[in-house]
C-alpha positions in Angstrom: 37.7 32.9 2.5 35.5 29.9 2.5 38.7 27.8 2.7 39.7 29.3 5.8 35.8 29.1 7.2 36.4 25.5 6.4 39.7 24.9 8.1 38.2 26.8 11.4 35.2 25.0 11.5 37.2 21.7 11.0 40.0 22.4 13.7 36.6 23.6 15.9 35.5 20.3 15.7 38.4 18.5 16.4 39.5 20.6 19.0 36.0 19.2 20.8 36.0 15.6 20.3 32.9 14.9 22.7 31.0 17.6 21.9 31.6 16.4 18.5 30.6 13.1 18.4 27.7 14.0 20.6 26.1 15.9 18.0 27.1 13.7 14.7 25.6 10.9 16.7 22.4 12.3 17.4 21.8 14.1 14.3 23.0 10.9 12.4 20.3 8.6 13.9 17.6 11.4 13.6 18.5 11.7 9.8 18.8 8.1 9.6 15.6 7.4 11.0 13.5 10.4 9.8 15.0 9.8 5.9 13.6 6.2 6.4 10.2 6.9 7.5 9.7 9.6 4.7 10.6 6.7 2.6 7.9 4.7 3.1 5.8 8.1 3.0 7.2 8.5 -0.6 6.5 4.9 -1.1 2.9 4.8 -0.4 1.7 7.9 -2.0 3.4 6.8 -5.5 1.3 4.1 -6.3 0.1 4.8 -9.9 1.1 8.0 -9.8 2.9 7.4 -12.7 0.4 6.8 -15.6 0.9 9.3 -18.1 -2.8 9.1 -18.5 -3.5 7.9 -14.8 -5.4 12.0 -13.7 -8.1 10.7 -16.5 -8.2 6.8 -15.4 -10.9 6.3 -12.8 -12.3 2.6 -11.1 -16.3 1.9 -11.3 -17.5 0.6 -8.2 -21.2 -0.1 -6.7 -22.9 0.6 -3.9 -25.6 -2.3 -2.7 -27.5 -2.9 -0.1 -30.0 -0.9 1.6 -29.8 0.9 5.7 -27.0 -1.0 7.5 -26.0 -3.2 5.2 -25.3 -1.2 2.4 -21.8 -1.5 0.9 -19.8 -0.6 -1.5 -17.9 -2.9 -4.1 -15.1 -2.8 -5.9 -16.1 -5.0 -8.4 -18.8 -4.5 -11.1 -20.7 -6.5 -13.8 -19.0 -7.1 -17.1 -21.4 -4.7 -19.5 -21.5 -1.6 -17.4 -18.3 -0.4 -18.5 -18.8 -2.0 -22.2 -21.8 0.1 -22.3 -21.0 3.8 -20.7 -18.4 3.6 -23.5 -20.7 3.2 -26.5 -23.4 5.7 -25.0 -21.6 8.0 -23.3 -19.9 10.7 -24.6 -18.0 11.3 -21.1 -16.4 8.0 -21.5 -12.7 7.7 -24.2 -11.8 3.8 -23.2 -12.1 1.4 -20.9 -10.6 -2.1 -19.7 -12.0 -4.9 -17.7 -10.0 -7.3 -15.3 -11.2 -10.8 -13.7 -9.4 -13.6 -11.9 -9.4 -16.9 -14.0 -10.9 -19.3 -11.8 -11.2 -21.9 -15.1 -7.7 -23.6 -14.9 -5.3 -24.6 -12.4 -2.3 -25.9 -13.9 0.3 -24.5 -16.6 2.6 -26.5 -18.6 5.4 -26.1 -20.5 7.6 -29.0 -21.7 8.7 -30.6 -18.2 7.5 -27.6 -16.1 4.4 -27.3 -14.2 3.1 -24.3 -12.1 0.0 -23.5 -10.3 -0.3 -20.3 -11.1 -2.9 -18.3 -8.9 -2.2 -14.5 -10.3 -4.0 -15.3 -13.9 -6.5 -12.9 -15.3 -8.7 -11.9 -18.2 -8.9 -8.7 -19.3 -9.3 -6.3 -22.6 -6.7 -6.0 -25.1 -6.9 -1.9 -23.9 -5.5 -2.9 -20.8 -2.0 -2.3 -22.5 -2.7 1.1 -23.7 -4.4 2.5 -21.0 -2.1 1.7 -18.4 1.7 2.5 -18.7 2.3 -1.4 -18.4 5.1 -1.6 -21.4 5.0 -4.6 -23.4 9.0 -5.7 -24.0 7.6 -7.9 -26.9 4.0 -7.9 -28.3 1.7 -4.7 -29.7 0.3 -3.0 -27.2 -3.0 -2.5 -29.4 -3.6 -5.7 -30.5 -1.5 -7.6 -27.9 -4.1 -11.1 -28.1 -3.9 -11.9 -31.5 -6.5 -14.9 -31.0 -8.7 -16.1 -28.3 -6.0 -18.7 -27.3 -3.1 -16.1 -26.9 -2.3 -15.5 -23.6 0.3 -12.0 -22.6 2.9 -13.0 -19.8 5.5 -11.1 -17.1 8.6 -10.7 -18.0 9.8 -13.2 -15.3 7.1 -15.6 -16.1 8.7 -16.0 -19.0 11.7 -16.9 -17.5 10.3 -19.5 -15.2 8.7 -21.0 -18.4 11.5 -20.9 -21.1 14.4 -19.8 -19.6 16.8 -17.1 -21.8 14.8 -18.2 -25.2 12.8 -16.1 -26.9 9.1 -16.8 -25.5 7.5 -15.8 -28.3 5.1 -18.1 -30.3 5.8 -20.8 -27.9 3.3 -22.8 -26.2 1.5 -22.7 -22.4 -0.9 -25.8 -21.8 -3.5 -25.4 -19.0 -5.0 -28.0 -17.3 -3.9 -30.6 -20.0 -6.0 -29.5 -22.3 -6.1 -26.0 -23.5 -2.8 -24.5 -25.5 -2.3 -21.0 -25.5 0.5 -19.2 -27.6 2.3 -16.5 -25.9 1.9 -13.5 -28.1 3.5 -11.0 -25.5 6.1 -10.2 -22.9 4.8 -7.7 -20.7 7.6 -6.0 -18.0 7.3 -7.2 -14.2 5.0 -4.8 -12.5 6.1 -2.7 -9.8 5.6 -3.1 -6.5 3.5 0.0 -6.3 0.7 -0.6 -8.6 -2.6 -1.7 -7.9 -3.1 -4.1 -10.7 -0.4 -7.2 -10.5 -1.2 -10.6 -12.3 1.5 -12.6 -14.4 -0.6 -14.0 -16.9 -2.9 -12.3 -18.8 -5.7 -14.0 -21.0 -8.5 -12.1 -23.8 -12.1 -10.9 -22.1 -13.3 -13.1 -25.5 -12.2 -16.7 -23.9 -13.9 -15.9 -20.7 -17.1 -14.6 -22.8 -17.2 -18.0 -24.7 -15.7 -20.2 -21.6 -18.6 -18.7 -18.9 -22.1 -19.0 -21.3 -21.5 -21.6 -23.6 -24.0 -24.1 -21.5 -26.1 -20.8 -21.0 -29.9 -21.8 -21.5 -31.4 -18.5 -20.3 -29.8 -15.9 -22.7 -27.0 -14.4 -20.5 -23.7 -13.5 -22.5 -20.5 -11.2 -20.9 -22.0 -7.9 -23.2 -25.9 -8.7 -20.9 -25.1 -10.0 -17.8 -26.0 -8.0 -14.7 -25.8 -10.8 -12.0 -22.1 -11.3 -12.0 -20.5 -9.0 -10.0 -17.0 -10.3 -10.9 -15.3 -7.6 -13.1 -12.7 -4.7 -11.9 -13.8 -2.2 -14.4 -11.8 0.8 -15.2 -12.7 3.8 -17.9 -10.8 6.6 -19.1 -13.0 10.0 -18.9 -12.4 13.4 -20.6 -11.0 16.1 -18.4 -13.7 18.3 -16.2 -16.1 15.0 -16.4 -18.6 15.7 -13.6 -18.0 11.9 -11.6 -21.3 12.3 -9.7 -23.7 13.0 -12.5 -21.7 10.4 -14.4 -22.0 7.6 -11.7 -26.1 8.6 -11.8 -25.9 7.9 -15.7 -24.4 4.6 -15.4 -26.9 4.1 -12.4 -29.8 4.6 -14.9 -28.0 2.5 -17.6 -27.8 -0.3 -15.0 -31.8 0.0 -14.3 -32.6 -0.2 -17.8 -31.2 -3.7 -18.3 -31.9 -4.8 -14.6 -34.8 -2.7 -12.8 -35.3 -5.3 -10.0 -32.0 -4.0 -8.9 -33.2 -0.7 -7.1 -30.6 -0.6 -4.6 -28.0 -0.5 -7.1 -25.8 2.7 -7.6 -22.5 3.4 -8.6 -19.6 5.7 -7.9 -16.7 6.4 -9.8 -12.5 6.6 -7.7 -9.4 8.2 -9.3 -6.7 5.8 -10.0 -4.1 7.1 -7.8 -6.6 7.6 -4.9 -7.1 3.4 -4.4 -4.2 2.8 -2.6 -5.0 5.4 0.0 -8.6 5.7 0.3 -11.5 3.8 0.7 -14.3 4.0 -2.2 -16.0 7.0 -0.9 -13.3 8.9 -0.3 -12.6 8.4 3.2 -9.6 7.2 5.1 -7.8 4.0 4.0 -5.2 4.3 4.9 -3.5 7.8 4.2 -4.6 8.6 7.9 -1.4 6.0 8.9 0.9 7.9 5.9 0.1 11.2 7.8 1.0 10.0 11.3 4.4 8.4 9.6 5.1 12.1 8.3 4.7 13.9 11.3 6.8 10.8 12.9 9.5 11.4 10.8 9.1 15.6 11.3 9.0 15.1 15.3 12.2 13.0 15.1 13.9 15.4 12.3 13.0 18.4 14.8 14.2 16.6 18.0 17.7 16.0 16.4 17.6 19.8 15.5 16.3 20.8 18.8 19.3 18.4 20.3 21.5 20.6 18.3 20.5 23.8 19.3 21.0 23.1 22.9 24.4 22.0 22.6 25.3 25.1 20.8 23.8 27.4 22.6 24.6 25.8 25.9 28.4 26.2 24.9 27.8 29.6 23.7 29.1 30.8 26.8 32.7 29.2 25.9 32.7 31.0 22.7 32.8 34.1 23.6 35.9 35.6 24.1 36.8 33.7 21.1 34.2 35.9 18.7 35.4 38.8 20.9 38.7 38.5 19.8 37.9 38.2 16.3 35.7 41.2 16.5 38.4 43.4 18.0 40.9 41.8 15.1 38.1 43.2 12.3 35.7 40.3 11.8 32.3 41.6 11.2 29.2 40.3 11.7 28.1 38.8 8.7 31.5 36.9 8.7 30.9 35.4 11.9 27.4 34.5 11.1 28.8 32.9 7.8 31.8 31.2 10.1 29.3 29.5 12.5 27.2 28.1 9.7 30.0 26.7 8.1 30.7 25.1 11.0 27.3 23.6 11.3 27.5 23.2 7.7 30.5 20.6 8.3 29.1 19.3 10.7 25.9 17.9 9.3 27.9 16.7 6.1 29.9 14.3 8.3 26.4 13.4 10.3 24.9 13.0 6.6 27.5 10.7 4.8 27.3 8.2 8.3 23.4 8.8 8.2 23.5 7.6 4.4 25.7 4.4 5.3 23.4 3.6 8.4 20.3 4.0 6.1 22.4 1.4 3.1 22.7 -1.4 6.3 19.4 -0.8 7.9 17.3 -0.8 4.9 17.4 -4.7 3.3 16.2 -4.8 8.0 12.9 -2.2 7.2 12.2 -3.6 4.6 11.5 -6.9 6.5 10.0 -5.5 9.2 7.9 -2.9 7.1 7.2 -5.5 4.1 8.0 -3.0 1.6 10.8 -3.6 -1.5 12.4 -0.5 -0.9 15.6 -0.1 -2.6 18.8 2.9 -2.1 20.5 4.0 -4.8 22.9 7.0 -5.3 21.1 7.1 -8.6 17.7 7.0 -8.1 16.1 10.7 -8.0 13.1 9.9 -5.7 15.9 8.7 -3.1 17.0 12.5 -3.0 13.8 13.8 -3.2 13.4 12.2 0.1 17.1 12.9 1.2 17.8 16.3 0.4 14.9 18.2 1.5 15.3 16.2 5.2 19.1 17.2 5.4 18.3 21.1 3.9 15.7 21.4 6.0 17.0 20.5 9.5 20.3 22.1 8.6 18.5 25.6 8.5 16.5 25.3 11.2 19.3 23.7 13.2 21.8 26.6 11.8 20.6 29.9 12.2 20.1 30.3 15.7 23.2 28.9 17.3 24.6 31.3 14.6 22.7 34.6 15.1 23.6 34.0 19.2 26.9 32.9 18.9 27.9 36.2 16.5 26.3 38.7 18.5 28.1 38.9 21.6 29.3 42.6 23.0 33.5 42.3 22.8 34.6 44.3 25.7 32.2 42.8 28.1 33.0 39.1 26.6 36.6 40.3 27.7 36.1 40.9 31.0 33.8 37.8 31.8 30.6 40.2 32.2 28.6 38.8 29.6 25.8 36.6 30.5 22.2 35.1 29.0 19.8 37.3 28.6 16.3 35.9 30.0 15.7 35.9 26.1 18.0 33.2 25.4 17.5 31.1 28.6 13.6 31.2 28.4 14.1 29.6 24.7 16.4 26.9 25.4 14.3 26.2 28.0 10.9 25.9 26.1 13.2 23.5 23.4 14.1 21.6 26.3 10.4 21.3 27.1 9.0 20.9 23.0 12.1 18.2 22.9 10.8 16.3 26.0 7.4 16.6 25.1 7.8 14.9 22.0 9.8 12.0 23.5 7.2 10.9 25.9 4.6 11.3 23.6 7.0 9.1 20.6 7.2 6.6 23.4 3.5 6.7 25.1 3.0 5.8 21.2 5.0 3.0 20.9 3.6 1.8 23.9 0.3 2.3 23.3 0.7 0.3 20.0 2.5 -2.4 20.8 0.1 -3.3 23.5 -2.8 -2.6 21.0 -0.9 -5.2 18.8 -0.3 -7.7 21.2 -4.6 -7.6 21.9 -4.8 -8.4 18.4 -3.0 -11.1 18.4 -4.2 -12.3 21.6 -8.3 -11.7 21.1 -10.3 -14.4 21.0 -12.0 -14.2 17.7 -14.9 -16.6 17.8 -13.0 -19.6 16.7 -9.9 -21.6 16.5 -7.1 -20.5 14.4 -4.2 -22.5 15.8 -2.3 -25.3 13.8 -4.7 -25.2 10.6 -3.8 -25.3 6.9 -6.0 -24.3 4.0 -5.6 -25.5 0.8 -7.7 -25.6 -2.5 -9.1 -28.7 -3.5 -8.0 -28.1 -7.4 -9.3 -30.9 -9.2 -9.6 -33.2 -6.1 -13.7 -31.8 -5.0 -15.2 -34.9 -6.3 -13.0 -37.5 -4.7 -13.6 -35.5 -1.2 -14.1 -38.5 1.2 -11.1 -40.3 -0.2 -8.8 -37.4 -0.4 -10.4 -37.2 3.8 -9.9 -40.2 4.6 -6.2 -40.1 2.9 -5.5 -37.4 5.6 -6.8 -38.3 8.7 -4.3 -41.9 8.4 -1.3 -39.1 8.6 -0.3 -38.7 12.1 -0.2 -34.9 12.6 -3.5 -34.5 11.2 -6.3 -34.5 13.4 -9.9 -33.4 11.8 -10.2 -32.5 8.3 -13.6 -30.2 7.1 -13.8 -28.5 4.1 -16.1 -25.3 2.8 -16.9 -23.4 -0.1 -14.4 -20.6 0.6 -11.7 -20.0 2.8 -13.7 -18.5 6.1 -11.1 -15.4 6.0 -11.6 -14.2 3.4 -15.3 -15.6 2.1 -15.2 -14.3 -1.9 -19.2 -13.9 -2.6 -21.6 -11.6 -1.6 -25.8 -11.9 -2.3 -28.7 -9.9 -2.3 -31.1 -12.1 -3.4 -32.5 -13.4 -0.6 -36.0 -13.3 1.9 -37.3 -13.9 5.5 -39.9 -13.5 7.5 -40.7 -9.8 7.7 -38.4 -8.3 4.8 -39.6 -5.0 4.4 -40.2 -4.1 0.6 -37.5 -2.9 -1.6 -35.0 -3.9 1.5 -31.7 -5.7 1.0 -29.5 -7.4 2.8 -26.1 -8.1 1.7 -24.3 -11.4 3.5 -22.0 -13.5 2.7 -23.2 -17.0 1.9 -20.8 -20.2 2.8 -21.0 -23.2 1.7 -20.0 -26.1 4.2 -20.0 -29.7 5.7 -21.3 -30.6 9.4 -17.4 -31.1 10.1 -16.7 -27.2 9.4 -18.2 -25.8 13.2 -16.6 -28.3 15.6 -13.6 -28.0 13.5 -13.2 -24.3 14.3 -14.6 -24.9 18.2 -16.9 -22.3 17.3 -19.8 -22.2 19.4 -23.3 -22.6 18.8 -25.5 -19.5 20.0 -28.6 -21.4 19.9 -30.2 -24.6 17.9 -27.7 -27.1 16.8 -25.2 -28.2 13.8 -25.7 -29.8 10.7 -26.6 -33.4 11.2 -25.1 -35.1 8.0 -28.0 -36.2 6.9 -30.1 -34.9 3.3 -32.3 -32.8 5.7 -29.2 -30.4 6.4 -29.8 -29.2 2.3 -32.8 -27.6 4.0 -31.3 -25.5 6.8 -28.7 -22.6 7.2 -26.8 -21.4 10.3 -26.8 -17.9 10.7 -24.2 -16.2 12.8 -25.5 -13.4 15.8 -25.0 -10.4 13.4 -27.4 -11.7 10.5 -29.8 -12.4 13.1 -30.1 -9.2 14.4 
């Protein structure tokens, strides 16, 4: 029986070659297109969903600052997490993580790397986390102070196909480390991605060995440096815990009364911001009802055609009613023929999605990758395709197997006000969605192009940015060196790059600082050359004038003022 259904439905749509390839087209674009927007969905809401222990892995952040400039940050100091471990019984494990800003330069043999995605961290960091480690012991993976735990294609810039094992990594010259393990390249949708990892014991003896005012890594409450991480038991109350650490954190450091600290799920990071509002799952949302509107527009599409050649069908399902078909078998014929339909729109839908995607991926900056094999891909794929075959199915079929024989016969039959007063309201929903799709795209491409056309205070055009690794002390030289090159024409230099300015203080006082207030800014270090550089302006007073007075002064910009 469903042989023949098959063959029907199959000389059906060859029969109507337009009508057809109308609705393969459409419904093959709108798979296309909707099955690569849930993509990305998918994409973004699996990062670190994966950790077999990620539900009990949680991030310790602070909040600083008091009235409108209190903040919250992502990184901690060293002991807090060191500590809630040892006194609190909430608290199984943790791990800490810190950029190494001690060395610049990696050797190994002939090869040289700057490598800038180094860290320290606890040897837990490997147990924790469902990082595997293709060589090494995941508990004890530093087996001294001077071993150092690398990526999986690190280890193939650095040694090639040999074993990596054992063999040595010089930094700066001067300090050897022996690779003691191979850790496998992180995924792209993780939030923690370095490809060198050092032991939390280096940096402790690296950072205070000149220390002449007692500070060690287990003490320290000034250096807000660390990404701290614990595992907690289930049911662990995260607001009474974040007031413990808060009171652990006053113990130690009571001049810090603006301090607090709050505690974010592992999974949650990507997404959202600290305190649980949007960070970005606000876009993932508007991508998945995207991707619906342009699923339900192909169905919609559909529907229309169907029902609009219903009319041309019907002494055909007369005649098979008069020759015995019932019902039901007509209802089954139709969505066969739908059926058919979508699997040719699906197979062209999957080959457009194989071209376009290496083309998204570009344009969305994401590594997303098809494979018939991959389960998440059809996680993705076969709830799109099920789901707008049904809704796309059952009305055509309902309508098409319900006409009266005898008055399809003698050309009597007609749309009832039912019928036309739906297709007409699709026609509308389908409309309404494609101006608002394309008032969207509008709207956001012209909000795009402001962005890149605002002025933002200073001139960004034609500038490079570099660190001065090694070269600091030899400043005027290295200057000097530049400006003789002919496409250079001013050189300035500052204490951070000005995007993206890496410290933040409390500890500072004017005139009129209310007691127990704080104000959090962003100190930058720079020469006199920094300000005409940039054509910023000058609100009021004037620039550094190179001279050992300018030690003495700071420029504030408008907001600190205020």
């Amino acid at each position: 029986m469903f042989r023949n259904y098959i063959k029907t439905a199959w000389r059906s749509l060859t029969k109507n070659k337009f009508y057809s390839a109308i609705n393969i087209t459409g419904l093959t674009v709108g798979l296309a297109v909707g099955v690569l927007i849930l993509l990305w969905v998918q994409d973004e809401k699996s990062y670190d969903t994966w950790h077999s222990k990620g539900n009990e892995i949680f991030k310790i952040e602070n909040m600083v600052g008091t009235g409108d400039s209190k903040q919250i940050w992502t990184n901690t100091v060293a002991p807090i997490a060191k500590l809630a471990k040892a006194e609190l019984p909430e608290v199984k494990e943790f791990v800490r993580l810190t950029f190494n800003g001690f060395y610049a330069l990696y050797k190994s043999g002939d090869k040289v790397f700057n490598e800038e995605r180094v860290a320290f961290t606890d040897p837990s960091l490997f147990s924790l986390f469902d990082y595997p480690l293709l060589k090494g012991n995941p508990t004890q993976p530093f087996k001294d102070d001077q071993s150092v735990v690398i990526t999986e294609s690190t280890a193939k810039r650095y040694f090639g196909n040999d074993d990596p094992i054992g063999k040595i990594i010089t930094a700066d010259d001067q300090m050897p480390f022996t690779v003691s393990g191979v850790v496998k390249d992180f995924p792209h949708n993780t939030y923690i991605k370095f490809d060198m990892f050092m032991p939390m014991k280096l940096l402790a003896t690296l950072m205070y060995k000149d220390n002449k005012e007692g500070r060690n890594i287990d003490n320290d409450f000034h250096q807000f440096n660390y990404e701290s991480f614990v595992q907690l038991q289930p049911g662990t109350d995260l607001a009474v815990l974040g007031k413990k650490l808060e009171k652990i954190h006053l113990r130690i450091k009571p001049d810090d009364t603006d301090a607090g600290y709050m505690l974010e799920p592992l999974a949650k990071i990507h997404l959202y911001k600290s305190d649980g509002s949007d960070g970005g799952i606000g876009t993932v949302r508007m991508f998945s009802i995207i991707a619906l509107v342009i699923l339900v527009i192909a169905c919609i599409n559909y529907v229309n055609l169907s029902t609009a050649r219903s009319m041309l069908r019907s002494k055909e399902v007369s005649l098979r009613k008069i020759v015995g078909a019932g019902k039901t078998q007509l209802f089954l014929q139709f969505i066969v023929e739908t059926t058919v339909l979508f699997t040719i729109a699906t197979i062209l839908a999957l080959g457009l999605l194989y071209i376009l995607l290496p083309y998204y991926n570009e344009l969305s900056g994401k590594d997303l990758k098809f494979s018939f094999g991959n389960p998440a891909i059809w996680k993705v794929i076969l709830p799109a395709v099920a789901g707008t075959l049904v809704a796309s199915s059952i009305y055509p079929a309902l309508l098409l197997s319900s006409f009266e024989p005898l008055k399809a016969l003698k050309g009597k039959i007609s749309a009832r006000v039912s019928d036309v007063m739906f297709r007409k309201i699709l026609v509308v929903i389908q409309f309404s969605f494609s101006i608002i799709l394309i008032a969207g795209t509008i709207v956001i491409g012209n909000q795009l192009q402001y962005i890149r056309s605002k002025d933002l205070g200073y001139n960004k055009e034609h500038v490079l940015s570099f660190f001065m690794r090694g070269m600091a002390e030899h400043y005027e030289a290295v200057k000097a060196e530049l400006l003789k090159q002919p496409g250079v024409r001013s050189v300035a230099r500052s204490g951070s790059n000005i995007i993206r300015i890496g410290g933040q203080t409390g500890s500072n006082s004017w005139d009129g600082k209310m007691e127990g207030e704080t104000m959090m800014v962003r100190p930058l270090a720079a020469d006199a050359d920094l300000i005409p550089f940039f054509s910023m302006k000058m609100a009021a007073g004037t620039n550094f004038t190179r001279t050992p007075a300018d030690s003495h002064y700071v420029v504030l910009n408008e907001t600190a003022v205020k």
